[in-house]
KOLKOL-785419 format. One record per residue: x, y, z of N, C-alpha, C in turn; residue in three letters. Coordinates in steps of 0.05 Angstrom, whole numbers, padded with zeros to 5 digits, always signed. Atoms other than C-alpha are relative to their C-alpha. Last residue first. Layout:
XYZXYZXYZala
...
//
This chain:
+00027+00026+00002-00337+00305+00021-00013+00018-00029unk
+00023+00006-00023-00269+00336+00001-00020-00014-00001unk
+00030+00003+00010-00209+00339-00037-00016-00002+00015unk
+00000-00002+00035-00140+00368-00036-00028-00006-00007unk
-00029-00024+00011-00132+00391+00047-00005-00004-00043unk
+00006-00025-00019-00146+00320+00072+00021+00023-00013unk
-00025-00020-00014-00134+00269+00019-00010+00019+00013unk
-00015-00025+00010-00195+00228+00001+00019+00018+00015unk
-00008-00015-00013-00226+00166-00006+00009+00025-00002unk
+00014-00015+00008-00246+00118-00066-00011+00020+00035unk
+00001+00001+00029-00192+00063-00072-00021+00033-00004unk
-00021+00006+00014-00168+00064-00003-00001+00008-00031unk
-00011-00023-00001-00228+00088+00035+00027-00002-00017unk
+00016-00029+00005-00268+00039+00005+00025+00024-00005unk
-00006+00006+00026-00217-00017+00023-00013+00021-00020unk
-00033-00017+00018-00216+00005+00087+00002+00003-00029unk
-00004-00036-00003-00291+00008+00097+00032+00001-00010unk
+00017-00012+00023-00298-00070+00058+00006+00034+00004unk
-00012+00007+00028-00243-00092+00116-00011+00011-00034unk
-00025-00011-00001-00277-00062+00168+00016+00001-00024unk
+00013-00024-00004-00345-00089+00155+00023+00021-00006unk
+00011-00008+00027-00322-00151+00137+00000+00027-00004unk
-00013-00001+00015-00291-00153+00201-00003+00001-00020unk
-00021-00024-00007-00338-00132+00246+00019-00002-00015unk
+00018-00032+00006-00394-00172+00207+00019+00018+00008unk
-00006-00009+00031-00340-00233+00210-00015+00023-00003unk
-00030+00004+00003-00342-00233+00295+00010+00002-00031unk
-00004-00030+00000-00414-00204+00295+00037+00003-00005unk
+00021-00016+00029-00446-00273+00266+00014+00021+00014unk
+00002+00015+00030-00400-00327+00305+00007+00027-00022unk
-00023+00000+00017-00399-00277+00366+00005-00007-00023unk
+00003-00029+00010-00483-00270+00367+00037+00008-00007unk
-00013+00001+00029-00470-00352+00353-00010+00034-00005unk
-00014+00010+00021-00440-00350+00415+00003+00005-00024unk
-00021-00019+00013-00473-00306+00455+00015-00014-00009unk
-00011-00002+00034-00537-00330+00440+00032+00016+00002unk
+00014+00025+00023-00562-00328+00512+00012+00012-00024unk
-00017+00007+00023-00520-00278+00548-00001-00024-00010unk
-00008-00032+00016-00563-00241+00590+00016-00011-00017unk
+00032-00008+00014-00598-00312+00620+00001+00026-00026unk
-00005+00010+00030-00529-00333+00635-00016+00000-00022unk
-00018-00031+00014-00539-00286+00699+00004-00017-00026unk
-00027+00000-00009-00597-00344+00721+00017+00029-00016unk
-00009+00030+00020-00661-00361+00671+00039+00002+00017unk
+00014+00016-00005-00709-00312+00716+00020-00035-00004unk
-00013+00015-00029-00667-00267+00708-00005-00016+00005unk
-00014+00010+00012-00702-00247+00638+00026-00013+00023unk
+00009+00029+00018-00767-00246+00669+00036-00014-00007unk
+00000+00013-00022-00724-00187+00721-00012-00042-00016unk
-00024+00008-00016-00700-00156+00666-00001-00020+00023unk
-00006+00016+00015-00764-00152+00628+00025-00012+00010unk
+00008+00030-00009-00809-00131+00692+00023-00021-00021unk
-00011+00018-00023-00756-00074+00696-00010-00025+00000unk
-00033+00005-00006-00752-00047+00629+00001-00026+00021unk
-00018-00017+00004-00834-00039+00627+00035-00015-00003unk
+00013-00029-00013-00897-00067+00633+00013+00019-00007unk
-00010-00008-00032-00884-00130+00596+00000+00025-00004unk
-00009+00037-00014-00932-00185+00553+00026+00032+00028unk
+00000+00003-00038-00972-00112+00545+00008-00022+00005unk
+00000-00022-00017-00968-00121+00470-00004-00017+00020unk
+00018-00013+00007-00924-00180+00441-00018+00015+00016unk
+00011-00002-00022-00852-00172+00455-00035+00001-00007unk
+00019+00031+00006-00815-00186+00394-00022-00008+00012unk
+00007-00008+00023-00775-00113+00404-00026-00031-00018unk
+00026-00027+00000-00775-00120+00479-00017+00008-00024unk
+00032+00006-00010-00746-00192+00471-00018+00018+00000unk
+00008+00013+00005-00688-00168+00422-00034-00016+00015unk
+00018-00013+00020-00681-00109+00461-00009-00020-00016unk
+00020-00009-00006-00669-00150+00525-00019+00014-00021unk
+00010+00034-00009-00611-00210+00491-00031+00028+00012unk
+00015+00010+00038-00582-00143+00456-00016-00024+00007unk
+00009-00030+00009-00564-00099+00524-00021-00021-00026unk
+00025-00004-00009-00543-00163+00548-00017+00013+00000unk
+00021+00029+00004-00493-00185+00490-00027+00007+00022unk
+00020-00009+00019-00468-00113+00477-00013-00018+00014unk
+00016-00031-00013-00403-00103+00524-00023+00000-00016unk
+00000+00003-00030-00379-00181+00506-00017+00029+00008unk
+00017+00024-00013-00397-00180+00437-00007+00004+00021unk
+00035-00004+00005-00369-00107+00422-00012-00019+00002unk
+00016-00015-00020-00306-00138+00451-00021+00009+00008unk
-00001+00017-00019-00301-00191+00412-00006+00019+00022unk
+00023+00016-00007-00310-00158+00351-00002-00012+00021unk
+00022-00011-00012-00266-00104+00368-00026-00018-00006unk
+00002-00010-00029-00212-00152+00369-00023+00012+00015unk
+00010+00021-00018-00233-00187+00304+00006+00005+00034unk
+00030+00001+00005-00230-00118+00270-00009-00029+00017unk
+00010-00023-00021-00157-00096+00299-00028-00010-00002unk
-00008+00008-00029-00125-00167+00271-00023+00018+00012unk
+00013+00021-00004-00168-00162+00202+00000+00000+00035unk
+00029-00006+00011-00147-00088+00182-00011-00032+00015unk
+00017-00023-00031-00078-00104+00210-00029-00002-00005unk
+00001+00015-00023-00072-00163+00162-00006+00014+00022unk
+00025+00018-00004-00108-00131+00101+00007-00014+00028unk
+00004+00015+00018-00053-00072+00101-00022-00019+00011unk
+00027-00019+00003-00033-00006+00143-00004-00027-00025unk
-00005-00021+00020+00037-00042+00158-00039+00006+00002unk
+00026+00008+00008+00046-00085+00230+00005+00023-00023unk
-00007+00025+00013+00113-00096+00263-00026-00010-00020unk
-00016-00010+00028+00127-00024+00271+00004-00027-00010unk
-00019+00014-00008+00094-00021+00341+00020-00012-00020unk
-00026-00017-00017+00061+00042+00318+00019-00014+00015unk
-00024-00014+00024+00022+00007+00263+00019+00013+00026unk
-00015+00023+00012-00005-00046+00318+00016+00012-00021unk
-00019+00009-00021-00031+00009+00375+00022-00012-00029unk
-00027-00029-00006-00055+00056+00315+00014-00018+00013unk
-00020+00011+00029-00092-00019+00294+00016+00028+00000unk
-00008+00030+00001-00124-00027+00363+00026+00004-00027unk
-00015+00004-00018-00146+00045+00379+00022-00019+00000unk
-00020-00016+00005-00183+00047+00314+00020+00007+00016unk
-00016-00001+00029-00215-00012+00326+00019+00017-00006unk
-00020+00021-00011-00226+00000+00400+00010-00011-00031unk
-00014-00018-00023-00263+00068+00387+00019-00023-00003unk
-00023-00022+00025-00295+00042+00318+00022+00012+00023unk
-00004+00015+00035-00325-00039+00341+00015+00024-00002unk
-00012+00032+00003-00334-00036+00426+00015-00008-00029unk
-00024+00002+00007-00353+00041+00419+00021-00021+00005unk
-00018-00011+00015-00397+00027+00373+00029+00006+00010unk
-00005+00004+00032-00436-00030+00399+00030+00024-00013unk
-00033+00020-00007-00427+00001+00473+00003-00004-00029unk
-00015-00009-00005-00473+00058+00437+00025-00019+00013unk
-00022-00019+00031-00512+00020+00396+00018+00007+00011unk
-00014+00024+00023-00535-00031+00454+00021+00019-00020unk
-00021-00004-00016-00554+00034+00497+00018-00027-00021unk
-00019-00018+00000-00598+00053+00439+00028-00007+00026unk
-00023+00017+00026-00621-00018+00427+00010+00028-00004unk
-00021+00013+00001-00637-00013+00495+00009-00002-00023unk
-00014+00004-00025-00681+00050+00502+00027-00016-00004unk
-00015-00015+00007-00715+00039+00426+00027+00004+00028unk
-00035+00010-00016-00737-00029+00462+00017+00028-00018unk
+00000+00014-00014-00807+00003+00407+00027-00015+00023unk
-00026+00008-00028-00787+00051+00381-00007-00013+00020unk
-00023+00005+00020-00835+00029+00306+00023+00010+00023unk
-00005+00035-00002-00893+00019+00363+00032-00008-00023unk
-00020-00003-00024-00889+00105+00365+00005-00033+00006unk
-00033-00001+00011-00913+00100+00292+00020-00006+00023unk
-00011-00027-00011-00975+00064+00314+00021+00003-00006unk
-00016-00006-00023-01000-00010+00315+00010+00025+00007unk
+00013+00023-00015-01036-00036+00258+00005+00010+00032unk
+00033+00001+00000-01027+00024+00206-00017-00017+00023unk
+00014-00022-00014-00955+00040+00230-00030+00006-00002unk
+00003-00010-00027-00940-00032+00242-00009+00022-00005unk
+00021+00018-00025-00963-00047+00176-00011+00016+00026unk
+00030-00007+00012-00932+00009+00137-00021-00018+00013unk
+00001-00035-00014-00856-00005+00170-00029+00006-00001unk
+00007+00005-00027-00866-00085+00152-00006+00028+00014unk
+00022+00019-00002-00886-00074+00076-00003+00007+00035unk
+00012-00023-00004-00820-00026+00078-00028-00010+00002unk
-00003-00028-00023-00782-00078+00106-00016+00008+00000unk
-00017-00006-00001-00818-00141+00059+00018+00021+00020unk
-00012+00003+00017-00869-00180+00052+00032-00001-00008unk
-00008-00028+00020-00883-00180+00124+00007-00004-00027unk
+00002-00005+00030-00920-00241+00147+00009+00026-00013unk
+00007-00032+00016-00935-00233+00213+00004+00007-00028unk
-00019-00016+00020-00933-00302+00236-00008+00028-00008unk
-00016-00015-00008-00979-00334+00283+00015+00023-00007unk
+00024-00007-00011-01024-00377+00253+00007+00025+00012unk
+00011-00007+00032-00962-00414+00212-00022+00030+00010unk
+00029+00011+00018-00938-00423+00279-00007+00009-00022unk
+00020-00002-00007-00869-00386+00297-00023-00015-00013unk
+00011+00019-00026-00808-00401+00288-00026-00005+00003unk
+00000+00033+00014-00803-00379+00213-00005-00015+00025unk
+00026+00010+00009-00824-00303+00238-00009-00026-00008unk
+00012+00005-00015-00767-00286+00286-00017-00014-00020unk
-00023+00018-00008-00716-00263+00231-00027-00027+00020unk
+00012+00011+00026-00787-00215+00203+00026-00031+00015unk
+00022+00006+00011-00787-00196+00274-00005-00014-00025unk
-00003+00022-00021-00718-00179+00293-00027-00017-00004unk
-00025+00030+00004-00704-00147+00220-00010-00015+00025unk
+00007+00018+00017-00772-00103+00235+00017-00025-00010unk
+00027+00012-00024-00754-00074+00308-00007-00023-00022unk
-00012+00025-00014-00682-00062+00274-00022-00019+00004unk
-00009+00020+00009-00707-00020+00218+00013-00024+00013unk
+00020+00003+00022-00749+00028+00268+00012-00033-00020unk
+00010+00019-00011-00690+00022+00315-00012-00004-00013unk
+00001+00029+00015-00640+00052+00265-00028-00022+00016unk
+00005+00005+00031-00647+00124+00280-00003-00027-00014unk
+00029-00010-00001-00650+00122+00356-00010+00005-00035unk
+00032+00023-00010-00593+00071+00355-00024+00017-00011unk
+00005+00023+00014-00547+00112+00308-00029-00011+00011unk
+00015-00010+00027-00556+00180+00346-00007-00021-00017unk
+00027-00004-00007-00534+00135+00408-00020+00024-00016unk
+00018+00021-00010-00478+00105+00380-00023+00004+00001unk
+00011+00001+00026-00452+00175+00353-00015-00037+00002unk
+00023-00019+00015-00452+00202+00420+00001-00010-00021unk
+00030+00001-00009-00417+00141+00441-00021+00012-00010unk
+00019+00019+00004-00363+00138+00388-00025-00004+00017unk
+00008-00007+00024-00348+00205+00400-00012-00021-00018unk
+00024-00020+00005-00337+00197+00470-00017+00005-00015unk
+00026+00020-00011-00296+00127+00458-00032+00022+00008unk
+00015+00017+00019-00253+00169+00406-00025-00012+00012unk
+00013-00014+00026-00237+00226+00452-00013-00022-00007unk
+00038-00015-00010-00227+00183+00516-00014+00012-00023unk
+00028+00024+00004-00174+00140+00465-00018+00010+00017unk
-00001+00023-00028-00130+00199+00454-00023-00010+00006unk
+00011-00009-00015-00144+00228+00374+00011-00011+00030unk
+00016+00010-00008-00080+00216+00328-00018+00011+00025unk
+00016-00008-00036-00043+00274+00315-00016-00011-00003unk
-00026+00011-00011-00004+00254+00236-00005+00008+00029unk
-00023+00026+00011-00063+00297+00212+00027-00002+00006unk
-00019-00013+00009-00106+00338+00262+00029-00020-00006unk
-00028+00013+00007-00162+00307+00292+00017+00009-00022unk
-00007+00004-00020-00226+00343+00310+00031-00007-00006unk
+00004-00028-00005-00263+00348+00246+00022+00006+00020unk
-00016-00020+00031-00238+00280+00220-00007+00044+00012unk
-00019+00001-00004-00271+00251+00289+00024+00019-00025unk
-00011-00009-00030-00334+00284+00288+00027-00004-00003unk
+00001-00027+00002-00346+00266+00212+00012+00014+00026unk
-00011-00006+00016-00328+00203+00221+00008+00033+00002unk
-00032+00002-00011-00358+00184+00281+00021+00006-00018unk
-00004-00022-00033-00426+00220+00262+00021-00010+00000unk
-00005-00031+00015-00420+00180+00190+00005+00010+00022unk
-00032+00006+00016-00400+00110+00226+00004+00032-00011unk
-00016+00001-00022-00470+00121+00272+00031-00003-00009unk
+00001-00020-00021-00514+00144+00215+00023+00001+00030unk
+00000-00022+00016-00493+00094+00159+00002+00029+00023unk
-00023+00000+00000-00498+00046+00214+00012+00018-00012unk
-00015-00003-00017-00566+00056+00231+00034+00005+00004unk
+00006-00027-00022-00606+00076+00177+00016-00004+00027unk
+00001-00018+00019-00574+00025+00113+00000+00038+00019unk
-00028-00016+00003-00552-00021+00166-00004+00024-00014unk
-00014-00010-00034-00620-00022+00191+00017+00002-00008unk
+00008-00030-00006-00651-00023+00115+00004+00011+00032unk
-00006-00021+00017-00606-00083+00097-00011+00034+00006unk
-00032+00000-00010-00627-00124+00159+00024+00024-00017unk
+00005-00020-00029-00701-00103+00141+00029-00002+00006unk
+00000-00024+00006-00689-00130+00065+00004+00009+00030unk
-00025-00011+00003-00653-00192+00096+00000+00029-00016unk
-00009-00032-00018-00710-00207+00131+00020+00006-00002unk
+00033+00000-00010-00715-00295+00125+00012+00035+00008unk
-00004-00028+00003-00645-00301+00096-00024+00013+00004unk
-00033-00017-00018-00631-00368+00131+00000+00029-00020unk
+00014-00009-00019-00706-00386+00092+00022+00010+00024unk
+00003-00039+00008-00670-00385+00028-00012+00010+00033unk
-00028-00011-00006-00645-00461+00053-00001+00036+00003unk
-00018-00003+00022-00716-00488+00057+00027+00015+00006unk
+00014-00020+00017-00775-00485+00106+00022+00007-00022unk
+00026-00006+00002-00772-00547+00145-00013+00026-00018unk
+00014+00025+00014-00708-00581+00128-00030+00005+00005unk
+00003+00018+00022-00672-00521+00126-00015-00019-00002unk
+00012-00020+00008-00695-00487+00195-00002-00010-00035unk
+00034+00009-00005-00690-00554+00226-00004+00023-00018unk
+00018+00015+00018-00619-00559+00196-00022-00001+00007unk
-00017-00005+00041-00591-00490+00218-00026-00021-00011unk
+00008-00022+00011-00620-00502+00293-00008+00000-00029unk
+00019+00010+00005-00581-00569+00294-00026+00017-00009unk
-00002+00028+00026-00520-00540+00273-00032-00007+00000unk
+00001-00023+00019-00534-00474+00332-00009-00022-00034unk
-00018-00012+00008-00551-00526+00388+00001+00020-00028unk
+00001+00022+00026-00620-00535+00418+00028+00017-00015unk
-00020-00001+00019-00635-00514+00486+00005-00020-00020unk
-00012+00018+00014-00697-00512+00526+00022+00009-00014unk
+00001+00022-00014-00741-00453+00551+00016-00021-00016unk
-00014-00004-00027-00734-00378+00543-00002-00026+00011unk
+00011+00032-00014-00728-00388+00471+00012+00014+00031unk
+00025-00004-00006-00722-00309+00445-00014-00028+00008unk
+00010-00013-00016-00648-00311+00436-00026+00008+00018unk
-00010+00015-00021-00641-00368+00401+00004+00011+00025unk
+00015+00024-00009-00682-00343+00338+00011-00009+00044unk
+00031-00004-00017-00646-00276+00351-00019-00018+00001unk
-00008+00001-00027-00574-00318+00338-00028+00020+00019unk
+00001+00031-00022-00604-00360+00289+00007+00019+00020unk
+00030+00017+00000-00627-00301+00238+00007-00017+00032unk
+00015-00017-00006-00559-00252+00250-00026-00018+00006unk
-00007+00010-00020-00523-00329+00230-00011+00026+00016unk
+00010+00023-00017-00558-00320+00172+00003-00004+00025unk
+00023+00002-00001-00550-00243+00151-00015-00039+00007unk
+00010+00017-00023-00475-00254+00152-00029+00000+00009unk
-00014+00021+00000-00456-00244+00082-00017-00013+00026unk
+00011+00009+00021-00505-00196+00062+00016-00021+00002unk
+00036+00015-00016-00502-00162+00131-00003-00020-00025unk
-00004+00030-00008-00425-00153+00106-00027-00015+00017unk
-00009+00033+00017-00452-00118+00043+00014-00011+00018unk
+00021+00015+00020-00493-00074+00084+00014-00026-00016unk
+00028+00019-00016-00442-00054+00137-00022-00014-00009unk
-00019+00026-00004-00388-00034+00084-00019-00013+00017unk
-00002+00016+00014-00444+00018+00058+00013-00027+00002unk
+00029+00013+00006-00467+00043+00124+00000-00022-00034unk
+00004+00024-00010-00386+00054+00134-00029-00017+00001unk
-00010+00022+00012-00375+00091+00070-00004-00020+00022unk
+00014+00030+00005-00422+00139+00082+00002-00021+00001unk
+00015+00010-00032-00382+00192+00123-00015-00019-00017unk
+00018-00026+00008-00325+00197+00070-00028-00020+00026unk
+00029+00007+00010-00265+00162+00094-00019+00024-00001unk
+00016+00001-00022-00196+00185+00100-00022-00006-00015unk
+00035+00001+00011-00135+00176+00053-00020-00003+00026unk
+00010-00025-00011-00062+00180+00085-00029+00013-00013unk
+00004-00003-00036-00049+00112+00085-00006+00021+00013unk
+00023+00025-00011-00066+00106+00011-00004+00008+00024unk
+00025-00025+00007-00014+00166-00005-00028-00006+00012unk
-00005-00016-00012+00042+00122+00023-00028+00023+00003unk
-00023-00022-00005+00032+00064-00017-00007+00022+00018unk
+00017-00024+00000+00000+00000+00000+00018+00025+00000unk
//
């Protein structure tokens, strides 16, 4: 990578776009890990999962809601990568990296502009993901996203589209700064130890870090919005009765699915990453010669 590359910055879209095409990869293992989140009784492994969902409703059916998955990255991520972009590029002064309170600040605030913009398209991915479990009798049947948005707001109310808005805003915010604060923290650490270059192997190392992190600081935040957002009406009152239901199952109760929520967020963080550098590489821009 030459020299000029490494000094290219992103344009605030580019991460809602790298987040779409790696929802397009991992949009299955997204399906199993809110299926497996919303059993509050019994266990059934991830494999076996997989094949019941195949052998009862076909292979396509692992992309059950991959428009709504597309139209949350499209409003959430897009929005929470642009704010950290833009913030941080404003702020930071080339060859003067930010200090990591800065970044994790700026990834919060822009976490929590994300969430409150993306829940709408979340409430419907968790739901349409949800919909193959369920009884035939049962189902909600969205066609599609925008199908599902026009329902709820004819069946249910627009204010039913923030629905667990609350957690899947506190979710966004560890979310982000678990994936862009500790990412970008991670791979300054590994270029500045001079055994790492600005190439596909940093880009991988720093992205499977912050995936692991943003697992761990997300998974119980994402095990309540997932139920709040599936929740049918008045099943709970508020936050608290859901916390306390969700206690019910022991402290391992908050981190149902965190496996295959690692599996599925462990390549999404790196796809993700890897597709933004590569962006910013080929179709970026020099600070000072070109702009947004």
């Amino acid at each position: 990578m030459g020299s000029q590359d490494s000094k290219k910055l992103s344009r605030w879209y580019f991460g809602g776009v790298a987040s779409s095409g790696a929802a397009c990869v991992t949009h299955p293992l997204d399906l199993l890990k809110v299926q497996l989140q919303t059993q509050q009784e019994g266990k059934m492994s991830i494999v076996k999962h997989t094949m019941n969902i195949i052998k009862k409703q076909g292979f396509f059916a692992l992309y059950n809601g991959l428009s709504a998955s597309l139209l949350r990255q499209g409003t959430y991520s897009t929005t929470r990568f642009g704010v950290y972009e833009v913030a941080k590029q404003a702020i930071e002064k080339p060859g003067e990296p930010l200090p990591f309170y800065q970044k994790l600040l700026i990834a919060g605030s822009a976490g929590a502009v994300g969430g409150v913009f993306g829940t709408p398209g979340d409430l419907i991915n968790v739901r349409m993901q949800n919909d193959i479990k369920l009884p035939p009798e049962q189902r909600r049947n969205y066609k599609h996203a925008l199908d599902g948005l026009i329902r709820v707001c004819r069946e249910e109310g627009v204010v039913k589209l923030f629905n667990g808005c609350s957690t899947a805003t506190g979710r966004a915010i560890l979310m982000t700064i678990g994936q862009l604060s500790f990412y970008d923290q991670i791979k300054q650490y590994l270029l500045n130890s001079g055994k790492f270059n600005d190439n596909l192997l940093t880009h991988f190392a720093a992205s499977l870090s912050a995936g692991a992190i943003a697992t761990t600081l997300t998974q119980p935040l994402d095990v309540l919005k997932t139920r709040a957002m599936n929740a049918k009406p008045g099943e709970y009152k508020n936050l608290g009765q859901l916390v306390l239901y969700t206690a019910k199952m022991g402290p391992m109760g908050f981190f149902k699915g965190y496996v295959p929520a690692f599996v599925r967020l462990a390549p999404h963080t790196i796809l993700t990453f890897v597709f933004l550098e590569q962006l910013r590489i080929y179709f970026g821009y020099i600070p000072n010669k070109s702009n947004f």
